[in-house]
GUVEX-610947 format. One record per residue (C-alpha): x, y, z. Coordinates in steps of 0.02 Angstrom, whole numbers, padded with zeros to 5 digits, always signed. Example, Ala and Ser with C-alpha at 12.3 -4.5 7.8 and 13.67 -1.06 7.14 Angstrom:
<atoms>
+00615-00225+00390+00684-00053+00357
</atoms>
This chain:
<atoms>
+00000+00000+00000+00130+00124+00045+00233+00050-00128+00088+00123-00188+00037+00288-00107+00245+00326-00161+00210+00282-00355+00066+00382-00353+00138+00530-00298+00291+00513-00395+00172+00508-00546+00062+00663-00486+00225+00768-00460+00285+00720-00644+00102+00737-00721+00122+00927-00617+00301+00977-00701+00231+00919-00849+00077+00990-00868+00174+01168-00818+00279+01129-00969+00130+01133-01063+00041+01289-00984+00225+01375-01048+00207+01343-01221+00008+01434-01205+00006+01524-01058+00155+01681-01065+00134+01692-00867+00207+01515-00855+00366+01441-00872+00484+01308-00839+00684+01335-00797+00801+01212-00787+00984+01217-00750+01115+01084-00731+01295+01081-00658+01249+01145-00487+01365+01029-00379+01452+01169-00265+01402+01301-00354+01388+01459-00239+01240+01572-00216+01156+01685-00090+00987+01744-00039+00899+01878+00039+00729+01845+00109+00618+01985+00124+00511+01938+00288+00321+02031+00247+00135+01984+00317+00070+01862+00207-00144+01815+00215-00109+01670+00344+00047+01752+00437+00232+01795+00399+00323+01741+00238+00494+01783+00178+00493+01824-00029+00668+01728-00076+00768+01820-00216+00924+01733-00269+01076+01754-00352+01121+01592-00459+01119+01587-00625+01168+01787-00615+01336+01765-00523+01446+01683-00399+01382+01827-00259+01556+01901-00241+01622+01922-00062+01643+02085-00078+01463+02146-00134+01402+02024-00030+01477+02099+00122+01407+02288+00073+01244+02255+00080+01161+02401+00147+01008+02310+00240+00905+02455+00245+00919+02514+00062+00849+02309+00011+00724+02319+00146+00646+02471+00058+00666+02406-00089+00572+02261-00080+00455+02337+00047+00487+02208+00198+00469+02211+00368+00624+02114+00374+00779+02072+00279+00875+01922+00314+01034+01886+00247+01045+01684+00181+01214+01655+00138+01354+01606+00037+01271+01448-00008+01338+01307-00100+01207+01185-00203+01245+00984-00150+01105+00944-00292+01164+00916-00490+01021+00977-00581+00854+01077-00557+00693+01118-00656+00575+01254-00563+00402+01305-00617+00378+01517-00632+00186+01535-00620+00170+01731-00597-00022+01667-00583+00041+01613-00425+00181+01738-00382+00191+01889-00501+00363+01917-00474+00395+01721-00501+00570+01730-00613+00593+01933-00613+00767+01982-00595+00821+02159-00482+00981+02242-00425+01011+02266-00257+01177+02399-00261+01222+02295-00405+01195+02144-00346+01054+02041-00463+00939+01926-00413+00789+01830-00437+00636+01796-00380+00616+01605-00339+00464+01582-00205+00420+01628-00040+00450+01535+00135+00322+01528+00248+00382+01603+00417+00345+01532+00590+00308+01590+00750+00359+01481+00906+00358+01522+01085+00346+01695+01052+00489+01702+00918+00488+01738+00730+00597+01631+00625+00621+01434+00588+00727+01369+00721+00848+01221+00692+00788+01047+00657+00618+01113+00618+00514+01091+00474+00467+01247+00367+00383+01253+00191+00445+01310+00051+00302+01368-00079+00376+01314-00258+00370+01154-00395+00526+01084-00413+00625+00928-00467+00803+00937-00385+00944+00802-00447+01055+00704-00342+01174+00653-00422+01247+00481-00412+01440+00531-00460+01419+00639-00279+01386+00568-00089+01228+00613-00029+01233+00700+00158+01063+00668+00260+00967+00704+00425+00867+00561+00490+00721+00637+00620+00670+00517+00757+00490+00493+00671+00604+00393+00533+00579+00521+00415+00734+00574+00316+00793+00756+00231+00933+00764+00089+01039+00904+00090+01013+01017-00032+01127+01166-00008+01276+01179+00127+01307+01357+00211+01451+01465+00263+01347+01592+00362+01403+01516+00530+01548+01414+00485+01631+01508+00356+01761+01390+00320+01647+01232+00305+01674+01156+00102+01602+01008+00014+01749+00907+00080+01703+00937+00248+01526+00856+00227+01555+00689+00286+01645+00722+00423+01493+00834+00469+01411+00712+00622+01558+00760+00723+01523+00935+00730+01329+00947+00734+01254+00943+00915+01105+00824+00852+00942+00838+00956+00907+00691+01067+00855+00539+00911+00901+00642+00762+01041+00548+00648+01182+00612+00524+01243+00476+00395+01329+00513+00203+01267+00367+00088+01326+00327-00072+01186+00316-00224+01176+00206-00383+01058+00302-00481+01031+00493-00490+00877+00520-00332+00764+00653-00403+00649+00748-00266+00496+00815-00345+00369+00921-00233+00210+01021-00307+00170+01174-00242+00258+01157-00085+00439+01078-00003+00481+01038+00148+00647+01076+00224+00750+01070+00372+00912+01165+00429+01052+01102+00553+01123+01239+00671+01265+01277+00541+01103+01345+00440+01144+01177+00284+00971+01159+00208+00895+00974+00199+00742+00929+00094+00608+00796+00147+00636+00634+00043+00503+00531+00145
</atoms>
């Protein structure tokens, strides 16, 4: 039954990116992009924190694709000039970034999000705009703590490849999140090489599980209309595989 359930949703999510395909080639407010030889690619983010209809949600703009977010424009960011500029409440700062997936396709539905694929300058700096992330509240405190699930609003497919290891977190529920993207906002000298190694220096809550596996086919993750992710306290971003 659960063989099942699994197939079916693999075939819904495929059915989705592909009928988005389709809505492209009719529909000009539609489109798919796809992009390949992510592997350690950097990027950053800002996240424009706003009040959505059921609460806070962050708009995510996003360099890749435009450039390699040099360190030095990076570190000018004048917070307040981006916060007007994007009318937020709240600017956060999500970055460098470094992609541990091969290959992604993303659906820009600007019936959904009207900025869905728009590019801006921030001082220079261009972005674009991906999705939004809905924002939590919990115990009186904005912002998605560590080891807790948020949701990311977007259609994707996102590649593993099988030439790379695969770094996951394993929840005590038995459900199990892929890393998608490894960060240098709190350890700024953590690489790709470090990633195995990784259990060593993570202070796991009490039944959560680090472990690097090895995969014989490329693992695609497909979601439709929303992802779920996790973050360790080194801010590395995990998607939900089951």
């Amino acid at each position: 039954m659960r063989k099942s359930l699994k197939v079916l949703l693999a075939a819904l999510s495929i059915l989705s990116l592909s009928a988005a395909s389709a809505s492209a080639a009719t529909d000009p407010l539609v489109r798919v992009q796809s992009t390949k030889g992510m592997y350690n690619q950097r990027y950053c983010e800002y996240l424009g924190v706003k009040s959505g209809a059921n609460g806070l949600v962050a708009d995510v703009w996003n360099t890749y694709g435009l450039n390699k977010c040099p360190a030095k424009q990076w570190a000018a960011t004048d917070i307040a000039a981006v916060k007007e500029q994007l009318g937020a409440a709240v600017i956060k700062m999500n970055g460098p970034r470094y992609w541990i997936i091969e290959r992604a396709s993303i659906v820009f539905d600007k019936n959904v999000f009207p900025l869905a694929g728009d590019v801006q300058s921030f001082g220079g700096l261009r972005m674009r705009f991906l999705t939004t992330v809905d924002v939590p509240t919990i115990n009186g405190k904005i912002g998605i703590p560590a080891y807790y699930e948020a949701t990311v609003n977007r259609t994707t497919h996102f590649v593993f490849g099988r030439k790379h290891p695969v770094h996951e977190l394993i929840a005590p529920s038995g459900k199990v999140y892929a890393m998608q993207a490894y960060s240098q906002i709190v350890d700024k000298k953590l690489t790709e090489a470090k990633l195995t190694g990784l259990r060593k220096k993570l202070k796991l809550p009490a039944g959560w599980r680090y472990r690097t596996v090895r995969i014989k086919k490329d693992m695609t993750l497909k979601t439709v209309g929303a992802t779920i992710v996790v973050q360790d306290e080194l801010q590395n971003t995990y998607q939900l595989v089951r």
